[in-house]
N, C-alpha and C positions, 0 to 999 in steps of 0.2 A: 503561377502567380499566387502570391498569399492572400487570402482573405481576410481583411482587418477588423472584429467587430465596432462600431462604431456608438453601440450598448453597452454597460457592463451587465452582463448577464453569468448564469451559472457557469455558461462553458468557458470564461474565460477568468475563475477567479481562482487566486494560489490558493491552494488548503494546506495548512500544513499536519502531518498524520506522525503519529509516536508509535517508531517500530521497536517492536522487543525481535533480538536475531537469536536462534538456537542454534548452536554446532549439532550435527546430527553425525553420528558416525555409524558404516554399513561394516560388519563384521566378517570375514568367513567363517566355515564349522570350526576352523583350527586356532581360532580368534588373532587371526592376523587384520590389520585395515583394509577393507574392500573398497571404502568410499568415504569421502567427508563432502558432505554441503550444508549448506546456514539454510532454516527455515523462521520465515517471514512472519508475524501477527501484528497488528493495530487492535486500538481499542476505542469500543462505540461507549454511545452516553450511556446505557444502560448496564456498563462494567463489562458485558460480554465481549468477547476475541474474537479475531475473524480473520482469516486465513490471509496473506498476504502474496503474494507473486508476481515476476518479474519476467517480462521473456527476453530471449538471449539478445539483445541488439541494445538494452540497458549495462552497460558497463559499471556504470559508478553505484555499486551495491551496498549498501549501508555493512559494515562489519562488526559494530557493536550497536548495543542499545542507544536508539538515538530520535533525534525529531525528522522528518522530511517532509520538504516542499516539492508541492507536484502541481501542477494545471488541473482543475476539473476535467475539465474535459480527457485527458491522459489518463483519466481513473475509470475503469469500466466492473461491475459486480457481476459475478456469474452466478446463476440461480439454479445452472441444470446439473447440479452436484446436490450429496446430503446436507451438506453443507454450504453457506455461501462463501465465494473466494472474489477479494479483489485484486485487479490484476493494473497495476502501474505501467503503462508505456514508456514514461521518462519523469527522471528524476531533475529536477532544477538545482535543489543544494541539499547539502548535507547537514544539519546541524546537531551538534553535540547537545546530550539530555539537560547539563547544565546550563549550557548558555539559553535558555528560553522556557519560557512556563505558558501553559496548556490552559484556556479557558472554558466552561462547559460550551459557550456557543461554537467552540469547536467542531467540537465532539457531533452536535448536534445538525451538521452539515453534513458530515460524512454520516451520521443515518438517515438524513433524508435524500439521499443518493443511494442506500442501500435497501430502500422502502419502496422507490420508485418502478414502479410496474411497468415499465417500459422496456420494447426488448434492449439489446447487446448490440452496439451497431458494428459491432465486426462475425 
């Protein structure tokens, strides 16, 4: 049975996050293609990048630069790296970078989720 919050609270509001996708290609020594996958960033308020990641049970992966809508709650930040990664459970929609423009209180939701000192609940 689903739990319905009956609040609007953090864990249940859309955020929508602006992914830049990089082709990465893995080489051999004879420079044939070993490997190709897309690597993930969003951007916080303060200009900085931050890793983006998906695990495999997300099918509908963004394949160019674009906007996406996710659930808070579906958004969790990992801390025990050099860096921090967030990690998207599910995507809601995809949307194209023109069709929608980006306001700083954006921005500023997704770093106070990324600030938040609290552990990882997976």
């Amino acid at each position: 049975m689903t739990k319905e919050p009956t609040v609007e609270t953090v864990e249940n509001k859309v955020k929508v996050l602006e992914i830049e996708v990089h082709e990465i290609t893995v080489k051999n020594s004879d420079g044939s293609v070993k490997n190709k996958f897309n690597a993930f960033k969003t951007f916080l308020t303060n200009g900085k990048k931050m890793d983006v990641r998906f695990p495999q049970a997300v099918k509908n992966l963004p394949k160019e630069n674009c906007f996406i809508k996710v659930m808070s709650n579906d958004i969790n930040i990992d801390k025990s790296h050099k860096y921090p990664r967030m990690w998207i459970q599910e995507i809601i929609e995809i949307v194209e970078k023109k069709a929608l423009a980006r306001t700083p209180e954006q921005y500023k939701e997704v770093d106070d989720l990324v600030y938040n000192e609290e552990d990882l609940p997976f």
